[in-house]
N, C-alpha and C positions, 0 to 999 in steps of 0.2 A: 451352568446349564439350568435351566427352566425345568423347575417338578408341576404338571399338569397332576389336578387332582381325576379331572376325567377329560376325556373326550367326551366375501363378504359382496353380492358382485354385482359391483358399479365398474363399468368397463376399465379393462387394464391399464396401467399410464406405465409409459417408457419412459426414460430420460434418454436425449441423445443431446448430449453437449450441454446443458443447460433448458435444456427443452423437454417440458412434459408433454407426452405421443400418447394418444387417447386412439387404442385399436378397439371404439364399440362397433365400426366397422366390419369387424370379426362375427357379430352376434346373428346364433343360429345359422348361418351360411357355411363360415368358418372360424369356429371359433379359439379362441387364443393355442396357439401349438404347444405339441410335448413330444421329449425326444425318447425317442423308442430304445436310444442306447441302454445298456445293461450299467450296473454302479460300480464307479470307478473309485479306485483309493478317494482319503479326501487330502483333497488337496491338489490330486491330480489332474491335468485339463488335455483335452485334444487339439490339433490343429484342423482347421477343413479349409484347402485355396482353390480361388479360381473356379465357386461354383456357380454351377449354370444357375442364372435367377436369384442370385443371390448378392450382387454389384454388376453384372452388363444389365442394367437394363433400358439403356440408352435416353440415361439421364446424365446432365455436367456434372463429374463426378467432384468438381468444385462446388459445387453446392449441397454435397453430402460429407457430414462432418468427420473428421479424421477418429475421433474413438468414439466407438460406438458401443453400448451395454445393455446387450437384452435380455431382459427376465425369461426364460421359457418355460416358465409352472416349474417343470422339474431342474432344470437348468439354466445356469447362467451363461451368457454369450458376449465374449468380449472381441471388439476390432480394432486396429490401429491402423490400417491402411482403409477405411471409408467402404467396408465391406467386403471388399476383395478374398478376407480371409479371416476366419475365424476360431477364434480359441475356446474349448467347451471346458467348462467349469461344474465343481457339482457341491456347491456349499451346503447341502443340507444334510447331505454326509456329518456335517460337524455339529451341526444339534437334531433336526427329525425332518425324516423323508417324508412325513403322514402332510407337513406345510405346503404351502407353494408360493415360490418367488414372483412376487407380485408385481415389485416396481425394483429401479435400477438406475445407478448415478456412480457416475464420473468424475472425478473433480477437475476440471479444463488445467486447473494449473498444477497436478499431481497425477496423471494418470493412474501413479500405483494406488490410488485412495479409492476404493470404490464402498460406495455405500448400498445394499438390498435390502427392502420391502418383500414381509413376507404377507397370507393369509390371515393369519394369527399370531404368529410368535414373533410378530417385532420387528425391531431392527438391529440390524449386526452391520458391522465394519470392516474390512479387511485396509491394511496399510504395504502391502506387501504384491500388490496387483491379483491378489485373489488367492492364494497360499494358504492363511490361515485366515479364521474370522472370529471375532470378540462380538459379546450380546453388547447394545450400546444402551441399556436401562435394565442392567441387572437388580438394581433395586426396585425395581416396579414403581418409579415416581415419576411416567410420564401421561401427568392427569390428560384423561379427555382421550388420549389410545390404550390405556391399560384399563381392561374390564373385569379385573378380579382372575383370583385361580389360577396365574401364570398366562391369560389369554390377552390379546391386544385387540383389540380393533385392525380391520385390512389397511395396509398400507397398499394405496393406490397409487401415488405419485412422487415424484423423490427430485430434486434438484436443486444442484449448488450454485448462489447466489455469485453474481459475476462482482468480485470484485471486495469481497467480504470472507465472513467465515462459517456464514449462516445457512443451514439447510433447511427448505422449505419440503415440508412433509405435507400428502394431500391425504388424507385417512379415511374411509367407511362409506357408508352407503350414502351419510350425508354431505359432504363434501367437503367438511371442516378443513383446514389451513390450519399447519403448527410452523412456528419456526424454532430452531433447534441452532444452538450456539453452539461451535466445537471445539471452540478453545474453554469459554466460562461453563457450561453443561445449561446454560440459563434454557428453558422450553416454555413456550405461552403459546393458546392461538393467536392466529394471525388475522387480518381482514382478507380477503380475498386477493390474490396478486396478481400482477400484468402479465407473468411469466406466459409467452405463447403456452396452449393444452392442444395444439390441434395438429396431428396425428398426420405427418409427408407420406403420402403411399409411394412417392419416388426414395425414399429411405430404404435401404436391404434391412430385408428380414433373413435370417439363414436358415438355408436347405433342411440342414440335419435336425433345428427346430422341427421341421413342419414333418419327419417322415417318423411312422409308425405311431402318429396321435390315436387314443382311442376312440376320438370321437369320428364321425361321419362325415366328409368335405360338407355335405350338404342336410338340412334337415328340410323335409317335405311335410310341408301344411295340406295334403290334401287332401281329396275329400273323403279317406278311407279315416284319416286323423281327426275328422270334424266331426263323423261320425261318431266314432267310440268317444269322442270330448263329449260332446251332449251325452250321448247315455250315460259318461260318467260324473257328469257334471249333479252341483247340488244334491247331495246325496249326505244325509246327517244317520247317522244311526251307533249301535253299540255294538258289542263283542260278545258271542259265546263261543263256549267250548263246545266238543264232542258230546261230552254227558250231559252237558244243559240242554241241547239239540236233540239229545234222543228222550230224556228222561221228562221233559218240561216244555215242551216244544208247544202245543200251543198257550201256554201263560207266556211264554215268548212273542208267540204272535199277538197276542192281544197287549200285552206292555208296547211292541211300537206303535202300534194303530191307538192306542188310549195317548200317549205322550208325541204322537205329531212325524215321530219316526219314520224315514224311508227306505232305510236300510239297513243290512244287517249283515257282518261278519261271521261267518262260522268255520270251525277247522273242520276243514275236509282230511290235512294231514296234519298230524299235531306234531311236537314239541319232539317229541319221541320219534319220529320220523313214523309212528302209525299210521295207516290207511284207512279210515276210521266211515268208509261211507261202503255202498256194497259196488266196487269194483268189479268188472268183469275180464281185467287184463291179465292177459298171461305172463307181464312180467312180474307185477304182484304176486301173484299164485306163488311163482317159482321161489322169486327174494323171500316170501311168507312174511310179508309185511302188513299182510290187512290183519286187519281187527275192526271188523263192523262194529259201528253202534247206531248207525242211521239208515236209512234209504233215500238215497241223493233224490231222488223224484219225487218223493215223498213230502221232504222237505222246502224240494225246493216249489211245491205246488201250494202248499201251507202259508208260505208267506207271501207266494206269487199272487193270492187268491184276492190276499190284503193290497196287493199295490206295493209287497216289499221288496227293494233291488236284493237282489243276494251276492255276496262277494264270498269266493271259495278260498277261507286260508290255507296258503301251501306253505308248511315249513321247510325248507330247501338242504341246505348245508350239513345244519346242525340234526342228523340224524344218525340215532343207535340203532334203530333197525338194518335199514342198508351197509350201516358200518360192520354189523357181525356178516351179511348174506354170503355166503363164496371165501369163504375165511377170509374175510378182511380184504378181500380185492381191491375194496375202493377208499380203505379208509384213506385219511392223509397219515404219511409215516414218519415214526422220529426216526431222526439220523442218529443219535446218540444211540440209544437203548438197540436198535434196528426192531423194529416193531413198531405195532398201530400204537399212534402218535394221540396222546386223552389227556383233559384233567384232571389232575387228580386228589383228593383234600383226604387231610388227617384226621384224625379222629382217637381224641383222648380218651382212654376205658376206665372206667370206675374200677379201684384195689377192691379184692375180695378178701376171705381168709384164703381159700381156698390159690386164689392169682395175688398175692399182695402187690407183686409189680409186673403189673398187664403191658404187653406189647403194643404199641397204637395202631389203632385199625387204618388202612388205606385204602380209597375208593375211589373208584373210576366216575367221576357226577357228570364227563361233558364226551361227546361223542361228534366228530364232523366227517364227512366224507368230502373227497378229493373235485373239486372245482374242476378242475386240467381235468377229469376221467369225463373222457364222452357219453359213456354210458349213464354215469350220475347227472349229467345236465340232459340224457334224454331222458331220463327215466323220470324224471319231474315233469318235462314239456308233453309225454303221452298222458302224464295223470291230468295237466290241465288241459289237452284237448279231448279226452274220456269228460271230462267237465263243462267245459265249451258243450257237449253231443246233447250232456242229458240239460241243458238248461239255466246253468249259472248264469249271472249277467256279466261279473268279473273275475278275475283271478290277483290275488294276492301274494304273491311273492315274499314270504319272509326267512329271513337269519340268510338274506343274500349279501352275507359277507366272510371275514377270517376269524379264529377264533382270538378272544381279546385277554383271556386268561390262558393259566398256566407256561411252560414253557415254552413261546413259542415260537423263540428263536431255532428251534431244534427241528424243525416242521421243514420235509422234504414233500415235492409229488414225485410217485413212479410215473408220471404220465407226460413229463418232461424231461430234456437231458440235455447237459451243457456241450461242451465242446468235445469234451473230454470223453462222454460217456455216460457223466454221473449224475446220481438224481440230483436236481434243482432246488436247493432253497427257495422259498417263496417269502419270506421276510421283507420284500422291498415294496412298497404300497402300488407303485405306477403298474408291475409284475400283476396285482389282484384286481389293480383297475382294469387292467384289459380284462384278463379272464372271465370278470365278472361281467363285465358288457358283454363279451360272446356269449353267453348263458341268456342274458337278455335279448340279445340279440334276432339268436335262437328263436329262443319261444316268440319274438312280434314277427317272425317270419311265420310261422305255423298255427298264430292263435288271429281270429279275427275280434273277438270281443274285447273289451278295456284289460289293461295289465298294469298294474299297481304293484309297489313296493313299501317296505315299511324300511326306515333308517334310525338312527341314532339320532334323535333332536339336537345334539351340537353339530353333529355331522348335515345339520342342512342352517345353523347359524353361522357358519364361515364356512370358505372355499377350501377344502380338504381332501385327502386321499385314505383317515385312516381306517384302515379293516378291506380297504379295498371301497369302501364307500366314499363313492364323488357325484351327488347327485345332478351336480353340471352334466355329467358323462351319461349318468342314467335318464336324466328325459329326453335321451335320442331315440330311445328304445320303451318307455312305460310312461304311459298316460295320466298316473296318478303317485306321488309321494308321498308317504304319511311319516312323516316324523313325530317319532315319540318323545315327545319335550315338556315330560315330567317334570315338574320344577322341583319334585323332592328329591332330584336325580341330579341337581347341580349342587355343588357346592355353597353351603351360605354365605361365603365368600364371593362369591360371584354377585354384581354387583350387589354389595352390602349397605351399604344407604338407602336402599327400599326398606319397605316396608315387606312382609312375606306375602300380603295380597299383591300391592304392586309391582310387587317382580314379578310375582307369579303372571298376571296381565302382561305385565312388560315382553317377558321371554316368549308368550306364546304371539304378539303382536309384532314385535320387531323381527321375531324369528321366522314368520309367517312372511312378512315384505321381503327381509332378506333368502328366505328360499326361492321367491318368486321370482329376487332378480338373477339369482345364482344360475336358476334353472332357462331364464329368459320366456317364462309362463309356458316353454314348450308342455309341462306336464301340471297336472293340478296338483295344487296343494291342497291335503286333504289331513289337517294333523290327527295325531291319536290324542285324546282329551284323558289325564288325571282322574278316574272317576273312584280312587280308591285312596286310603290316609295308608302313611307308614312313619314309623317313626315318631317326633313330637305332635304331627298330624294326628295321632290317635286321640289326643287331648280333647281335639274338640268337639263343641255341643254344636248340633244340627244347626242352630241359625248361621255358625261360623263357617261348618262344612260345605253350606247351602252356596255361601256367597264366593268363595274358596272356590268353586265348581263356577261358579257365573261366572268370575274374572276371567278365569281362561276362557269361558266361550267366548266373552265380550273383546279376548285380544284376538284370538284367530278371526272374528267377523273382521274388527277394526283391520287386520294385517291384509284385508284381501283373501284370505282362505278360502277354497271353495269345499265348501260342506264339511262335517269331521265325524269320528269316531269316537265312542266312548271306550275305555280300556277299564277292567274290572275281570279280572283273569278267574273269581271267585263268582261272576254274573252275578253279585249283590248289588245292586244299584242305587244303593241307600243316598248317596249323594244327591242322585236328580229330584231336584223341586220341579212336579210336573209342570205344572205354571212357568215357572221360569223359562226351562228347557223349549217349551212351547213357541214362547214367546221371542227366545232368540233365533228359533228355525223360523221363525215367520219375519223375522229383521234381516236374518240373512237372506231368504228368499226373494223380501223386498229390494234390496241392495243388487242382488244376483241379476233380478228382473228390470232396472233402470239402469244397469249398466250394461245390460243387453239393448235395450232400446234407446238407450243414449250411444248405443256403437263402439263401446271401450269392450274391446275382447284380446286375445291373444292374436287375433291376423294381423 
């Protein structure tokens, strides 16, 4: 099994028979299906015959090939009778649910031999018609799809050579061709191949694929969407906190109007799940989760006055206030202990005379409340339309996801129940991907102004589900994504033949293209920018910091980005060369403005 140290989309390719199936057909309208079933043993697979739409569709059924292997994200779909019936499969079961089956092959002259294409982790083989599945590059020596860290590059396309024993693999965003030996292990790229790519819409797709996806049949460009994209369009600014906002507020406003700045993030609810601005709801009162340190109209006239956008941080999930309110009504629960379900870290005590062998202290450092409680997804959505009332321009959405530490296999909701009666695990990623879209959902039902997210910067470098984070899923629902794509935050491992500036550009550029095509430009990409050192980052002198800080702006311009954030959670902003920072809000401007009147948009 593959050890990730941490936590790609060019349209899906099928194989059916020897045929790589190019469904970008799919894009924004309907895109690629997921199956709503709940997780099956591994290994285990269902039958589904005879369904409606799924082989009658009054096509020669002679000319729809007898086994057929469909990727479904979560699922694997295999047929031996030319659609008529289909057997469901659930291979990620055997290495990680957080991937998605991306591509899928047949071998015409072995049925039992199927090969899947995942997201990220690879490829695997089963020889057993889908039973068991082996990693097929456990050593990590397949140059050109393996990118460091245990991560591969997307496997888009997959099909076995008629007549040989070679598998032609289609990979990433750029379209590269491998081909893959299965008796000698020999792998090189390829030159481009004749093998058809083009996608039979008289080919069955299956039913059980397409019911309970989280995404929406249809997504609508219109003119309510065009809207909030221009107001939140081009929009470069930094981050403050609570107390930088009350205590400093106008040295605030006058650093973005001095440095070119249009915008500006501040916590309306911070980290602690505080209410930190002077609310007047009465569910606040009651939860007693406010704790002013600003006046929302206040504030938000101060920067208004400048020409500043203002974007309201809501911290959503990851909140200890609402966790303690109503004894614990909403936190999420451990099943083990039966109690509210927390992080929780050790802590070694210094020997005294007096204690020569101290107990270690244990503390509770993380607190999340329950996704599935209605009440916690409305109790967020009144605090941004209280915000929407008095003036904000956007709302920010952050920690909308599952917690990534501690035990948390152990993590039930009361707010769900199985068959049986009993609380629900929620450990399955597709399980967080819904929940977490109805949360979104939600709030673009009841908010008119832009609704933005912040995610995990890998979580928008390949097509993924984990934490509950699928940002394909999320810009059905939020107009803006900002992935935080730290580069101190990957492993050095992670493509290690750069250089530490080069990568650093590389991941915020290619991470940027690929968000855009994951999400199909339905939401801007908007990243959060490194504006702080950690680690051997401390070392350096200003001219090094300076340029350190350019690279990445100069990859999110190059990736397409539309505007970014600076992240400095300390509001020291030592890193920005005014000059510089200036200068690349005025390149990206420039860019932003002839691609507007050159006509290249997302319609």
């Amino acid at each position: 099994m593959k050890v990730h140290q941490f936590l790609l989309l060019i349209p899906t390719v099928l194989l059916l028979q020897g045929c790589l199936l190019n469904t970008s057909a799919y894009a924004d309208t309907a895109a690629p299906p997921t199956s709503g079933s709940e997780l099956r043993a591994t290994g285990d697979s269902s039958e589904q015959s005879d369904l409606p739409g799924s082989g009658d569709n009054g096509d020669d059924p002679a000319d729809i090939p007898r086994f057929l292997a469909y990727p479904g994200r979560e699922y694997l779909y295999l047929s031996s009778d030319s659609g008529q019936s289909w057997r469901q499969l659930d291979p990620r079961a055997q290495f990680s649910d957080a991937t998605y089956i991306t591509a899928a092959a047949q071998n015409p002259a072995d049925p039992e031999h199927i090969v899947i294409g995942t997201s990220y982790y690879g490829l695997y083989e089963s020889r057993d018609g889908g039973e068991t599945w082996q990693d097929m590059d456990p050593q990590a020596e397949m140059d050109g799809l393996y990118q460091g860290t245990g991560f591969y590059n997307e496997i888009s396309g997959l099909a076995f050579l008629p007549g040989n024993d070679e598998l032609l693999i289609q990979a990433g965003f750029n379209g590269n061709q491998y081909l893959l030996n299965m008796d000698s292990g020999s792998f090189g790229i390829t030159e481009n191949s004749s093998v058809e790519t083009g996608y039979q819409p008289e080919w069955p797709i299956p039913s059980r694929a397409e019911e309970n996806s989280p995404l929406p049949e249809n997504f609508e460009r219109d003119e309510a969407w065009a809207k909030r994209r221009a107001a939140a369009s081009d929009k470069y600014g930094f981050y403050i906190s609570a107390y930088q906002a009350s205590s400093r507020l106008d040295e605030y406003v006058n650093y973005a109007v001095e440095h070119g700045f249009n915008s500006v993030v501040v916590d309306f609810k911070d980290d602690l799940g505080l209410v930190r601005y002077n609310s007047q709801l009465p569910v606040v009162r009651d939860a007693g989760t406010a704790r002013p340190l600003f006046d929302a109209q206040e504030l938000i006239q101060a920067f208004h006055s400048k020409g500043i956008y203002v974007i309201a941080r809501l911290v959503v999930f990851k909140d200890k206030a609402l966790y303690a309110y109503n004894n614990n009504a909403y936190a999420l629960w451990d099943s083990r202990l039966d109690e509210p379900w927390g992080v929780y870290r050790r802590y070694e005590q210094e020997a005294t005379e007096e204690n020569p062998d101290p107990e270690p202290r244990i503390e509770q450092v993380e607190y999340w409340v329950d996704p599935y409680s209605e009440f916690v997804r409305s109790y967020n959505i009144r605090l941004a339309r209280e915000l929407e009332s008095l003036g904000v321009d956007e709302i920010q959405f952050d920690y909308i996801r599952f917690p990534s530490d501690g035990l948390t296999g152990d993590i039930v909701t009361r707010f769900l129940k199985d068959d049986q009666g009993r609380r629900m695990h929620v450990d399955r990623n597709s399980q967080r991907v819904r929940i977490l879209a109805r949360f979104l959902s939600e709030a673009r039902d009841q908010l008119t102004i832009p609704i933005g997210t912040d995610v995990f910067g890998f979580n928008a470098w390949s097509r993924m589900s984990y934490l509950g984070q699928d940002i394909e899923v999320m810009s059905h629902y939020v107009d803006v994504i900002s992935p935080m794509s730290y580069p101190s935050h990957y492993p050095r491992s992670f493509f290690p033949e750069l250089s530490y500036f080069d990568r650093a550009q590389l991941i915020y550029e290619e991470g940027t293209r690929r968000a855009r095509a994951i999400t199909g430009d339905r939401a801007l990409i908007r990243q959060y920018v490194q504006a702080f050192l950690i680690g051997g980052e401390l070392r350096y002198e200003e001219e090094e910091y300076f340029e350190y800080m350019d690279r990445q702006l100069h990859g999110t311009i190059q990736g397409g980005g539309n505007g970014f954030t600076l992240w400095n959670n300390s509001g020291r902003y030592y890193m920005v060369d005014r000059e510089a920072v200036r200068s690349r809000i005025q390149q990206a401007a420039r860019i932003s403005l002839e691609d507007s009147e050159s006509g290249v948009s997302a319609d």
